[in-house]
C-alpha positions, 0 to 999 in steps of 0.5 A: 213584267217586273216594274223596275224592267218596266222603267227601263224599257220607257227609258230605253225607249225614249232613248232611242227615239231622242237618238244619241249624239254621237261626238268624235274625241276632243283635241283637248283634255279638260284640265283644272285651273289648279293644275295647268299643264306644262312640259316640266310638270308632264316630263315629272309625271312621266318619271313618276309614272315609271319608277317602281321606287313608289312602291314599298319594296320597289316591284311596282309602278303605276305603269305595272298596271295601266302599261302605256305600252300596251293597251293602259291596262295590265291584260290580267283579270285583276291587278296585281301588286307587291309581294304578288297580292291580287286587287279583287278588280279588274286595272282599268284602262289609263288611255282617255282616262282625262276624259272620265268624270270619276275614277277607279270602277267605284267612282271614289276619287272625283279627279286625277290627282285624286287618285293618283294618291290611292294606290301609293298607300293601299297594302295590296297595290304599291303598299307604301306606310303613308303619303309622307313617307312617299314624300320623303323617299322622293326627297332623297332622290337629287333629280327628283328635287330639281325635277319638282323645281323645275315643275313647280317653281312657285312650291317649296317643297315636294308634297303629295299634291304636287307629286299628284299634279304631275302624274295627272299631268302626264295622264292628260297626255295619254288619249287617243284621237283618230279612230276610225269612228272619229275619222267618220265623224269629222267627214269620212265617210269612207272610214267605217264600213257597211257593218261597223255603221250597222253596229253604230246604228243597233247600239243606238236602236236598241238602247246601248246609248242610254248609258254609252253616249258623250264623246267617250262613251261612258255618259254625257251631261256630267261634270269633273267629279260627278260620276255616270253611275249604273246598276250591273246587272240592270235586270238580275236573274239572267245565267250570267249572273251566276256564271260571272259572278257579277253580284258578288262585288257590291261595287259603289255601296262599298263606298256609299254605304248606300243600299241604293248603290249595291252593284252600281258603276261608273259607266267604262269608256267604249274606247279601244275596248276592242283590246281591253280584255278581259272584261268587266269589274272582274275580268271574268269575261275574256272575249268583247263578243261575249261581253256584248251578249252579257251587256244586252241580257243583263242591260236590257233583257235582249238575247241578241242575234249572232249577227247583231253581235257581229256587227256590234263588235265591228262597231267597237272595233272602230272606236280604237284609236290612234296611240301617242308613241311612248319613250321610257324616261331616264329616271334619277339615280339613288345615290349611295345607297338604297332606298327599298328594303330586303324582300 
């Protein structure tokens, strides 16, 4: 047996028998110190996160990709941008996103606000020259200005970290409590059923948990800006990894540039993954079955029973939550001319 699947078995192992704790998801969001959220801040955000004017030709907004009027993401393999550009990767998931240590597949950005600033400037994404060019066609917009006045009273000026703040402000807004699973947690024990509880106990028995644990499922014992990385496939060498491509992203060595890191991850969030197809950093995967027979091969070398698959997806299915309804804002008029140039 290859040593390194050796290790994994021990961990596994050892996993399993310190079983998971399994936690329902917090009422509260952690929020930095820096960055109090307040119903102005949140009202800004909210306009922001709909107004394609942040994107260079004005096609584009954070909500084109991570629709929270649909499941957080775009329903696409990957992400799409200005002039019909394709991401190499899969957009994920806005819902719970407060609950993630790091974000973006690769854990680049260490927080919210971080990585709100990214897609502003990438050419395939929203595809704007420059943060301060960002800045200034914000400022010729007159309710922006008092809507970041009213947002932040003590700046005097907008900046790209203000505008950040009020995004990831609106983003700590967007969880979804009440599952099923959280209902079950809190004392319901009527809330799942025989084979979602069957499902709870396999992930747990057979070492999914090892990875998915904490209360949104995507690693525990890690702080804001420290990231739950792991190595996809864990063991190499299966079908899958021709038949979904899943080397062929190096994954968090493009930003390391450490061999050690060549096709890690930030461990994704269970919650609702049960309507986040398709699956994985590339979206190759369309159904959650599918990607519950790649997880178990290519994770801990397991060729699971249809049974077993059956009642994991059940489980998975009971981590959907309950979505805050979402009201599109009312977003303030360029006045007297335009501000996105000819296609």
């Amino acid at each position: 047996m290859h040593l390194r699947k050796i290790l994994f078995t021990l961990t596994v192992l050892f996993t399993v028998t310190a079983r998971a704790e399994f936690k329902a998801l917090p009422d509260k969001v952690p929020t930095p110190a820096d960055n109090p959220m307040t119903p102005e801040k949140v009202e800004l955000g909210k306009m922001l996160w709909f107004d394609p004017r942040l994107s260079i030709d004005g096609t584009i907004s954070c909500n084109s990709c991570h629709n929270v009027m649909f499941h957080g993401g775009d329903g696409r393999p990957v992400g799409v941008g200005i002039h019909g550009q394709r991401g190499g990767r899969g957009s994920p998931t806005v819902w719970n996103a407060a609950f993630q240590t790091v974000q973006f597949w690769d854990g680049r950005a260490p927080s919210l606000e971080e990585q709100a600033k990214g897609p502003l400037i990438n050419g395939v994404e929203m595809g704007m020259t420059s943060h301060d060019f960002t800045i200034e066609r914000l400022k010729k917009i007159p309710g922006y200005v008092e809507a970041f006045k009213k947002a932040f009273p003590k700046e005097k000026r907008i900046t790209i970290d203000t505008m950040a703040k009020a995004l990831a402000s609106y983003e700590r807004t967007l969880i979804t409590p009440n599952s099923p699973f959280d209902k079950y947690m809190k004392g319901d024990k009527k809330a799942l059923n025989a084979q979602e509880l069957r499902g709870m106990k396999l992930v747990d028995e057979i070492g999914c948990t090892s990875c998915h644990t904490g209360e949104n499922f995507s690693g525990e014992g890690f702080k804001m800006g420290e990231g739950n990385y792991q190595p996809f496939p864990q063991i190499p060498g299966s079908k899958y990894d021709k038949l979904y491509d899943i080397t062929a992203d190096l994954g968090r060595y493009e930003v390391t540039k450490k061999a050690e890191d060549k096709n890690k991850w930030r461990v994704p969030t269970w919650r609702n993954v049960a309507i986040t197809a398709p699956y994985f950093h590339n979206g190759k995967v369309k159904t959650l079955d599918e990607a519950v027979r790649v997880m178990a091969k290519t994770q801990l070398d397991m060729d699971l029973k249809e049974n077993q698959v059956a009642d994991i997806v059940a489980f998975l299915n009971s981590l959907t939550g309950e979505f805050p309804k979402q009201q599109m804002p009312q977003l303030p008029n360029t006045v007297n001319m335009s501000l996105t140039p000819e296609p």
